[in-house]
Each structure stands twice: as structure tokens, then as C-alpha cells.
N, C-alpha and C positions, 0 to 999 in steps of 0.2 A: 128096289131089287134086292132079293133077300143072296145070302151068300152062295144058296145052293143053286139059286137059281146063276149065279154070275160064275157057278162052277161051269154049268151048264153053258152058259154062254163059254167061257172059253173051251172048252170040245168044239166047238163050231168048224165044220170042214169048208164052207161056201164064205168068201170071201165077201165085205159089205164092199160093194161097189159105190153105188149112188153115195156112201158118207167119204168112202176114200176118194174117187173122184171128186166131189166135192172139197175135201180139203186141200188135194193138187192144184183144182183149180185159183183157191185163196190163196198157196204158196207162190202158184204164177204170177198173182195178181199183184203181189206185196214184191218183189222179184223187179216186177216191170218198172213198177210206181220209185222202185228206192234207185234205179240206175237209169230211168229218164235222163235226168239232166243231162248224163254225160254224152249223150244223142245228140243234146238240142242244145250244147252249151253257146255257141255261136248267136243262134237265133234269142236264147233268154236273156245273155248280154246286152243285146243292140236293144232288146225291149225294156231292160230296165237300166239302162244308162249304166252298166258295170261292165270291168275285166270278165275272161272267161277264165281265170284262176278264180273270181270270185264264186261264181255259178257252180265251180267244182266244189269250194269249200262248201257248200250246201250237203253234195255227198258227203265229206267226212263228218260234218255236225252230225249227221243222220250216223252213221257207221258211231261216233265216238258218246251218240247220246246215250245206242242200245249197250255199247260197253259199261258204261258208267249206270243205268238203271233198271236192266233188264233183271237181275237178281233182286237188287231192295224189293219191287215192283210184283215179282211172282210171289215174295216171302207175303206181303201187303194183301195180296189177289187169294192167297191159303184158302180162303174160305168161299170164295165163291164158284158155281159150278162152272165146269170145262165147256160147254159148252155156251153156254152164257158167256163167261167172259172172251170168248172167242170172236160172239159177235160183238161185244162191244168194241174190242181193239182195231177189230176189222173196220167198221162203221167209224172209228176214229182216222183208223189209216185213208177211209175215206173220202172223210171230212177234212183232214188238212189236204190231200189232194187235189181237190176241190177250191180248196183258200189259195193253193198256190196257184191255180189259173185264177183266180182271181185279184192276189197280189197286185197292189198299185206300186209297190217300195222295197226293194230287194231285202231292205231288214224283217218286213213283216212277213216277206218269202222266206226265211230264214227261222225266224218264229215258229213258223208251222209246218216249216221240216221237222224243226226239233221236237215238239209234237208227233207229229208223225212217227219219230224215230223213238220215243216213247210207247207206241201202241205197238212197234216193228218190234221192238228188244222180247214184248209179254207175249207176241204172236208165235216167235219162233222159238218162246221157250217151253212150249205148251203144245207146238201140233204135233211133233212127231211121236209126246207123252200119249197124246191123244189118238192118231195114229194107231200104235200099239196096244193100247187099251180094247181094240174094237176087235183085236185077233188073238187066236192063242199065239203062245212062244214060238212055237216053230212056223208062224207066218207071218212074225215081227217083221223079218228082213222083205220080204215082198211088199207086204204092208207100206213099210217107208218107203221101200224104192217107187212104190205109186204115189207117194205123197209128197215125195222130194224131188222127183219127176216133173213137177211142178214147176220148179226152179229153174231145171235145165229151156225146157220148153218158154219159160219166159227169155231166157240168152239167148237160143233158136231163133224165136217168131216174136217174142210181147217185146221185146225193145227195139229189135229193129223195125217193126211193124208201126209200133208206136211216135219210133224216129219219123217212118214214111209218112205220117199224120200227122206230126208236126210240123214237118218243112214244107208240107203241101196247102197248109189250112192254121198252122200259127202252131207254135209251143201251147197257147194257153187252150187252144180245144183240145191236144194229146192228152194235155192232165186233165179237164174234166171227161173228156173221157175215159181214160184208166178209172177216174173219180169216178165215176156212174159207173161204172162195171164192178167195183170193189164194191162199191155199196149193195149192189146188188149181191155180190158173192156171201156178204153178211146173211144178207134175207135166206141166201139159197143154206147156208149153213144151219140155221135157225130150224129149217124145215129137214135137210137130209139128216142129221145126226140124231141118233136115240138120245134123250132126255138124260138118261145116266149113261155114260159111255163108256165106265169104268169098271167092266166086268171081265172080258177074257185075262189079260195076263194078269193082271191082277187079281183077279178072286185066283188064278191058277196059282200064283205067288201064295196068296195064303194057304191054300187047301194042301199045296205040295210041303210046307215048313209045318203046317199043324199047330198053327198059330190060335189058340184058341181064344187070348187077348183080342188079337186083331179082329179074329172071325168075330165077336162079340159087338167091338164097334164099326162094321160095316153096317152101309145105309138099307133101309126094309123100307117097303112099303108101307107097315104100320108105324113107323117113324118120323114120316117128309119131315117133320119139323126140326125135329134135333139132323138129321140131313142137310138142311140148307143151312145150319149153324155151323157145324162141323167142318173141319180142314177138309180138303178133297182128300180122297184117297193116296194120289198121287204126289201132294204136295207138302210131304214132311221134310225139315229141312235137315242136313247133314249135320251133327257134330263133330269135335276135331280128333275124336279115339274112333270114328267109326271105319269098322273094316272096309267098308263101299269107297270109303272118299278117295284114298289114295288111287285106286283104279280109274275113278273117273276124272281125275285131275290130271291121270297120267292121257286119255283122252284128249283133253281141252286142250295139254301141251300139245299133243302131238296135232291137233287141229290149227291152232295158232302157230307154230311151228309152217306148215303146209301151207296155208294162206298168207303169212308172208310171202314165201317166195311167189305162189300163184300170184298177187296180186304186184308184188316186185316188178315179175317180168310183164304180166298181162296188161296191165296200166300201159304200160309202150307197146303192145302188139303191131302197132301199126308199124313205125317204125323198124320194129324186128322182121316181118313181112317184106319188107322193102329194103331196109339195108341189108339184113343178113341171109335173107332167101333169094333175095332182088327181085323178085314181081313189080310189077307197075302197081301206081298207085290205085287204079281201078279194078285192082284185082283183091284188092284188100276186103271187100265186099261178101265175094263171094268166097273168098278163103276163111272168114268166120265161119259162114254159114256152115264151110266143111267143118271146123272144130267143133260147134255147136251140134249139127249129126252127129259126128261122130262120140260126144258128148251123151247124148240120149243113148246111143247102142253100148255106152259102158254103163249107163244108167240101171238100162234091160238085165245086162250081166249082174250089177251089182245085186240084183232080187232075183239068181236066179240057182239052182243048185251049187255051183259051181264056186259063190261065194259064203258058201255056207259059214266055213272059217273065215269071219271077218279078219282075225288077225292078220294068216296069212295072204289073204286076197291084197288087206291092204298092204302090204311090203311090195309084193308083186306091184302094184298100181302104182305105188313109190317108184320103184326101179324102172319102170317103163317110161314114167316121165324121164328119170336121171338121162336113161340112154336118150330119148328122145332129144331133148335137151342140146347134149351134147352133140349131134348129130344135127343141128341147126346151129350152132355154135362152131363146129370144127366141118364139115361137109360143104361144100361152095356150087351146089346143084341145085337147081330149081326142084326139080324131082323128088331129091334125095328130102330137102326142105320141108317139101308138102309132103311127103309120108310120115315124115314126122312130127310134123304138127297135128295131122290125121290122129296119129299115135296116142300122141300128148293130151288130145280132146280124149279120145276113147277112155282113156287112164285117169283123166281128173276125174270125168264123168261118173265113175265109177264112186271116188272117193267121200265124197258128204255123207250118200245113202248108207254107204260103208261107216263110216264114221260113228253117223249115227246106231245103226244099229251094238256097236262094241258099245257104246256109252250104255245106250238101254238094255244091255246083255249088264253089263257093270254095276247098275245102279239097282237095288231092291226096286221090288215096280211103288212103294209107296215113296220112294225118294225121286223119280223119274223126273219131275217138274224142275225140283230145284237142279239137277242134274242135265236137263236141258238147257236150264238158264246159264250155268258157268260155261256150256258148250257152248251160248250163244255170246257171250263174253269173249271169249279166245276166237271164235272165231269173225266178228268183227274188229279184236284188237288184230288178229290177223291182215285185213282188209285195208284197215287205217295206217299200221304198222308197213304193211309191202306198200303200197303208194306213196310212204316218205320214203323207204330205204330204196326203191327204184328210180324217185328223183334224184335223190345224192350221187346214184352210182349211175344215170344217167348224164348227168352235169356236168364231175368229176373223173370218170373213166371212159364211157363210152358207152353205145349199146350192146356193145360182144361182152361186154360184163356181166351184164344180166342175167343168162342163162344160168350164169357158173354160181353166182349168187343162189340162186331154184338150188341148184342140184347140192350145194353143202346147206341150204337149210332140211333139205329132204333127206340128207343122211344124219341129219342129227334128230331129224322128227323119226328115222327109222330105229336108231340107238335109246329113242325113248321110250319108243313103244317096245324094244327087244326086251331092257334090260326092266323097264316097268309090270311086265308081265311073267318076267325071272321072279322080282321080287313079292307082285302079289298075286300070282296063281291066275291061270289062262281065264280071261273071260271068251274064249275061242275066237 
């Protein structure tokens, strides 16, 4: 695809459905597969003679693998195309999903988490790149919200559904089933996505800078060759004078920041549920499933005019937690409880798609890869990071701790994002 033509593509008004869908679909997939265990931690214990602290540790392997290699791993991938290495990660996400119903030995289960969380670190550092490659600019933010949507609707329906399959038919068919569906989401990838995907913002990136360099080394069709050589588009790495980096580092803080406290308190939701709302235990159930709705209809928002200003959307969705928060924290109503947990879902639901989109507003679109990857960094140090500091302050103070924990990391994630965009100029 020669430049003019990838100009052309990005004017494009009609939205790719069949690839965005498609890629929704692989984020639910990956989604499901990586927070199984915590469904069926009971039942994988008793199956392989361990603790259900040990079955959890499988989660964090996964969370601390993508931390630790999802950057080298995108730098390493530079040259191969977006959607090829898409399916291979996926087809790996696969395949250790697959090994883990098959696991005879909790260590060789553990093996091919880590694997697994290997092919998880390059997956999420690359789709949302990808994602926005296939729209112009001003349908980024929709774009992701379709493709991050994904994620949501795996917390909804793919884990608890997946739970429902395993307590009825064994842990080890839930995962080869996720396993057989992911493999197949590969194939379906393989076939929805255009060959080069790397045209709307991106050629719109160059054509608008008048970049004559860059316009020179974009791929053509009388070139494939030197094409399948060549770094992707999307995958040049930052230096440390580059004016892009500070914005999107101020991103990752602010996401890692957020995902601590999110997974601080979420990690005990049950608990919070029942001691500090007081529901019965049976009720816990179906009070996700409200979070998780209510989750998708911030999702809808997040891609919809209204969050145009990612900035300020995200403060607003900050502060909606904070109040929320605190009103399950200090409020002693059942009521009062559930509208704000209601709240709380509606408002996180919001924040990834959000997230994401400031990063890829931040990042040049030829930086967008490795700029995913540090996002995907901070936000699993997030994940691993709130699961330790919510046992400590579970253990040690109580569970009415917890919320208050959320709401002073989310004003220091809001002071980051204020004073980060004082100093290097709005990315909106």
C-alpha cells in the first residue's frame, strides 16, 4: 500500500467492523483465559494436590511475566507484521491454554502460564496499535472502545461462564475450552484483518507532518520485499530526549497508579459485598454481574462524543469512583451500597478505553507499539502491585481500609495526570 493510498484509507468514514469485532473478540478471549483460575481456584487445588494461594500464584506469574517482557519482546517483534504476529501470540495464548488442561504437575502448570503470559505482554501491546491503525483520528476513541470492550464483556459473561463450565464438567475442560476458542480467534484474525493494517492514522500522521523522510520509507506494493524487512510502521522505539516520551510515561503512571487501587480493593470484593454493604453471601453473584453491566455502559460512553476529551472524561471517572468509594465506606445502607458499586463499575468501565486512547493521542502513531507496551507494563504492575498492597491492608487493618486505600491512589493518579499535562502540553 503506497502512501497515497494509506492517505486514502485514513478519510475512510465507515467503520471496519468484521476486523474490529474481531479483535474484541481476541481481547475477550485473552481476558477470560488470564483470570480463569481465580474462578476455579478450589477445584484446581484439589486436582493437583496444592494450596489455593498456590493456584492464585499462577495469576501473578502471568501479571509479573507481561510486566517484565512485554517491552524487550515488542522491541524484538519490530519487524514482523501486525497482523501476523498477532496470530502467532494468540495461537500461543492458545496453546499453553490448552497445556494447562492438560497439566499432570502444578509446576508444568506454572510453565505454561508463564508462556502464556509471554504471548499476553505482545498481544496487549500491539492491539489497540492496531486497533487505531484501521481508523482515522477522530475514530481512534470508538475504535478502542470496540476493541477494549472486549475485556469488559470477558468480566461480564467469559469468566463467569467459563467458571459455570468448570464446576459443572472439571477445571481441565473450561481451559481447553477457552483453549479451542482462542485458537480459533487466531484463525478468525488471520482472515478479518487487511494484510497491511497500518494505514489510516498513520499514513494521516505523515501526510498531516509532511514528512517527506517517512513518506519515502513507507511500504508499496512494488516493494513487499524490503516491507517484510523493515520495522512496522508502528514499532519505532522512544529515545530518552524524545518530546512524545514524557506524555506517555505520564499515561502509564497514571494507569498503574489506578490499577493498583482497582485491584487493591477488587481482589476482596467479596468480602466488601458482605461486610461493608452486608448482602448475603448469595448475593455476591449477582452484584458482579451489576458491576460488570454497569461496566460495559461506561465502556459505550467511553467511545462516545461525550468523551471526546479523554483528559477530562478521565478525572470525571476518577472522581466518580473516589465518591463512590467512599459511600460504601462510610454509608451503612444496602441501597445506598449497591448504587454505588453500580457507580464504581459504570466509572472504571469507562477508564482502559479512556486510557488508552490519551496514550495513542500521546504517542506519534510510528511510536504507538512500543508505547502500548510501557502501557501494558504499568498496567499489570498495577494488577500484581494492588493484590499485594490489598492483602497487607487486608490482614493488618481491615476491610473498611480498602476503599480509602482506592481513593488516595486515585488522587494522586489525578495530580499526575493534572500536573503531567501542565507540563507537556494537552494531549486532550
Amino acid at each position: 500500500m503506497s502512501v497515497t493510498e494509506s492517505a486514502r484509507a485514513g478519510q475512510r468514514t465507515t467503520m471496519p467492523w468484521p476486523a474490529l469485532l474481531t479483535l474484541a473478540a481476541a481481547v475477550f478471549l485473552s481476558i477470560t483465559l488470564e483470570l480463569l483460575p481465580t474462578g476455579l481456584l478450589p477445584e484446581m487445588a484439589a486436582g493437583l494436590g496444592v494450596g489455593e494461594s498456590a493456584i492464585g500464584l499462577t495469576v501473578s506469574v502471568f501479571a509479573l511475566t507481561v510486566v517484565l517482557t512485554s517491552a524487550p519482546l515488542v522491541a524484538l517483534t519490530a519487524r514482523v507484521p501486525r497482523r501476523l504476529l498477532l496470530v502467532i501470540v494468540l495461537t500461543v495464548l492458545a496453546v499453553s491454554t490448552i497445556a494447562t488442561a492438560l497439566a499432570p504437575t502444578y509446576w508444568l502448570l506454572v510453565a505454561v502460564r508463564f508462556a502464556g503470559g509471554l504471548a499476553h505482554g505482545v498481544f496487549w501491546s500491539i492491539v489497540a496499535a492496531e486497533a487505531s491503525r484501521l481508523v482515522p483520528d477522530r475514530l481512534i476513541a470508538r475504535a478502542v472502545a470496540i476493541v477494549i470492550g472486549g475485556g469488559t464483556l470477558a468480566i461480564v459473561l467469559g469468566v463467569p461462564g467459563a467458571t459455570v463450565l468448570g464446576q459443572a464438567f472439571g477445571w481441565r475442560v473450561a481451559f481447553a475450552v477457552v483453549g479451542g476458542l482462542t485458537l480459533a480467534g487466531a484463525l478468525a484474525v488471520r482472515v478479518a484483518l487487511p494484510k497491511r493494517a497500518g494505514s489510516g492514522a498513520a499514513a494521516a500522521d505523515v501526510s498531516q507532518r509532511g514528512d517527506r523522510a517517512d513518506a519515502s520509507t513507507a511500504p508499496s506494493t512494488s516493494t513487499d520485499a524490503t516491507a517484510a524487512t523493515a520495522p512496522h510502521p508502528t514499532a519505532a522505539r522512544f529515545r530518552r530526549n524524545d518530546p512524545a516520551l514524557g506524555a506517555v510515561l505520564v499515561v502509564c503512571a497514571v494507569t498503574a497508579l489506578t490499577m493498583l487501587g482497582q485491584y487493591a480493593v477488587f481482589t476482596y470484593i467479596a468480602p466488601i459485598l458482605t461486610d461493608l454493604i452486608g448482602v448475603g453471601a448469595s448475593a455476591v453473584g449477582p452484584l458482579l454481574f451489576v458491576y460488570g453491566a454497569a461496566g460495559a455502559v461506561g465502556l459505550v460512553i467511553s467511545g462516545s462524543p461525550l468523551a471526546r476529551r479523554a483528559t477530562a472524561a478521565l478525572l470525571v471517572s476518577m472522581a466518580v469512583i473516589a465518591v463512590a468509594l467512599a459511600a460504601i465506606a462510610l454509608v451503612p445502607t444496602q441501597a445506598a451500597g449497591i448504587a454505588a458499586l453500580a457507580a464504581w463499575g459504570l466509572a472504571f468501565g469507562a477508564l482502559p478505553a479512556l486510557l488508552q486512547v490519551r496514550l495513542l493521542r500521546a504517542a506519534p502513531a510510528s511510536h504507538r507499539d512500543a508505547a502500548s507496551a510501557l502501557y501494558t507494563t504499568g498496567f499489570n504492575a498495577g494488577i500484581g502491585g494492588g493484590a499485594l498492597i490489598g492483602a497487607v491492608v487486608f490482614d493488618r487493618v481491615g476491610v473498611g481500609a480498602l476503599p480509602w486505600v482506592y481513593v488516595v491512589l486515585l488522587v494522586a493518579a489525578a495530580m499526575v495526570l493534572v500536573i503531567g499535562r501542565r507540563l507537556g502540553g494537552s494531549s486532550r
